[in-house]
VOBA-1610 file (N, C-alpha, C; in pm, whole numbers, padded with zeros to 5 digits, always signed):
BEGIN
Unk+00084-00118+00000Unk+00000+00000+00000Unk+00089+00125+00000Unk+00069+00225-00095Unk+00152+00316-00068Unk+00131+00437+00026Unk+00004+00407+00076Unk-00013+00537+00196Unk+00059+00501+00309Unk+00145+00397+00298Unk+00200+00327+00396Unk+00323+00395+00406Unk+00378+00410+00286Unk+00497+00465+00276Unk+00525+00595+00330Unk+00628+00619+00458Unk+00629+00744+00496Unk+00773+00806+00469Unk+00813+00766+00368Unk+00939+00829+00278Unk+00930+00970+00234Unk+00818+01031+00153Unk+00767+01148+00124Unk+00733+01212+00259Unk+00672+01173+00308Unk+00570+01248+00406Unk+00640+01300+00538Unk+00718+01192+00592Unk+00840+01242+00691Unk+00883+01374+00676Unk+00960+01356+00608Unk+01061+01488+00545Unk+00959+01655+00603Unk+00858+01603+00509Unk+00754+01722+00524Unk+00719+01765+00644Unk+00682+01645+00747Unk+00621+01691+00851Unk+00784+01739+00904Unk+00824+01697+00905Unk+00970+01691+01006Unk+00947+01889+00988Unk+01001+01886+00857Unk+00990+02046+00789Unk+00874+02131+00845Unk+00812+02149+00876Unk+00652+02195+00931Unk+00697+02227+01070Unk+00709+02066+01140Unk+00733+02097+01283Unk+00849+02160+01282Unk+00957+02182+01212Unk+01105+02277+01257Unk+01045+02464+01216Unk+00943+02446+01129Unk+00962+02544+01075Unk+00836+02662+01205Unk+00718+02526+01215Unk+00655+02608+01335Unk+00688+02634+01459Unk+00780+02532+01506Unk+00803+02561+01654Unk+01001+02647+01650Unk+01015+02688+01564Unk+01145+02742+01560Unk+01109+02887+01502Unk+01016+02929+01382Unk+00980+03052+01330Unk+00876+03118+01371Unk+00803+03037+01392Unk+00637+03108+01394Unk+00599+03106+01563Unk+00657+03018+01632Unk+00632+03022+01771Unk+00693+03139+01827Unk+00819+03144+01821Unk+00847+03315+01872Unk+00817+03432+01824Unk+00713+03465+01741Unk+00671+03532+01662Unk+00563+03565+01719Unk+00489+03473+01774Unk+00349+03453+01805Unk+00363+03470+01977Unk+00456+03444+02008Unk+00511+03441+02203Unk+00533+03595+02201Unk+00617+03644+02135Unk+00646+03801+02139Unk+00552+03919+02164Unk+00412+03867+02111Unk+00323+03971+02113Unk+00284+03999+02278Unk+00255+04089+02318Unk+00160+04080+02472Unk+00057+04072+02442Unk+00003+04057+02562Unk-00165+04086+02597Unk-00211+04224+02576Unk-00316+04257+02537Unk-00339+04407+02542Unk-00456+04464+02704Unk-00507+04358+02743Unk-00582+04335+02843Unk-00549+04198+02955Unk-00415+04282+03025Unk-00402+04174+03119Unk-00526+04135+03206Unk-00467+03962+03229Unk-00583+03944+03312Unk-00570+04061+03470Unk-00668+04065+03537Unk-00686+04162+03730Unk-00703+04036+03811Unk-00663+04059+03919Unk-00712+04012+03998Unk-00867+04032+04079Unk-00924+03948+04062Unk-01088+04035+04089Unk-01090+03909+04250Unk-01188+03956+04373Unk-01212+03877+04465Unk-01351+03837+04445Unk-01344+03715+04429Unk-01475+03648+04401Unk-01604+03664+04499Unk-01694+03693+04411Unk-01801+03762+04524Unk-01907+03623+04518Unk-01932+03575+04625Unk-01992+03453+04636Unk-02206+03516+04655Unk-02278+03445+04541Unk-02408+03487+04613Unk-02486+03390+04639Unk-02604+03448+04716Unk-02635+03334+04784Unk-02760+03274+04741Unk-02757+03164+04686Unk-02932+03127+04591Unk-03038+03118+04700Unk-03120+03140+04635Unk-03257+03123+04702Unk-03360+03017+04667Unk-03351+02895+04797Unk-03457+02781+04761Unk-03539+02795+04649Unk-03539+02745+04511Unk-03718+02735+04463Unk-03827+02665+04536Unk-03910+02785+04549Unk-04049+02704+04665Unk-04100+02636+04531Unk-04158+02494+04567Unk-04212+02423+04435Unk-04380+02424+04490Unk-04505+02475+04384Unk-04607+02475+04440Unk-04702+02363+04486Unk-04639+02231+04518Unk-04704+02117+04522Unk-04668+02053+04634Unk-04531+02131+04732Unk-04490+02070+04855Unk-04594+02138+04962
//
């Protein structure tokens, strides 16, 4: 079967993964945030039973 064959296909991926995680990843790491995350204190509320009309 020749989809078997990973003679062609190697090469390529090999090429891809050097080329994304060596060019395009620090490229893409470099930018900042424009809206850091805050620290916010979580405000907890408090639910209120549903009265069900049949109890």
């Amino acid at each position: 079967m020749p989809q078997l064959n990973p003679a062609p296909w190697f090469y390529t991926m090999l090429t891809t993964w050097l080329v994304l995680s060596l060019i395009i990843q620090p490229k893409l790491l470099s930018f900042t945030s424009t809206n850091p995350p805050s620290h916010k204190t979580l405000v907890s509320t408090k639910a209120t039973p549903w009265t069900w009309p049949w109890t």
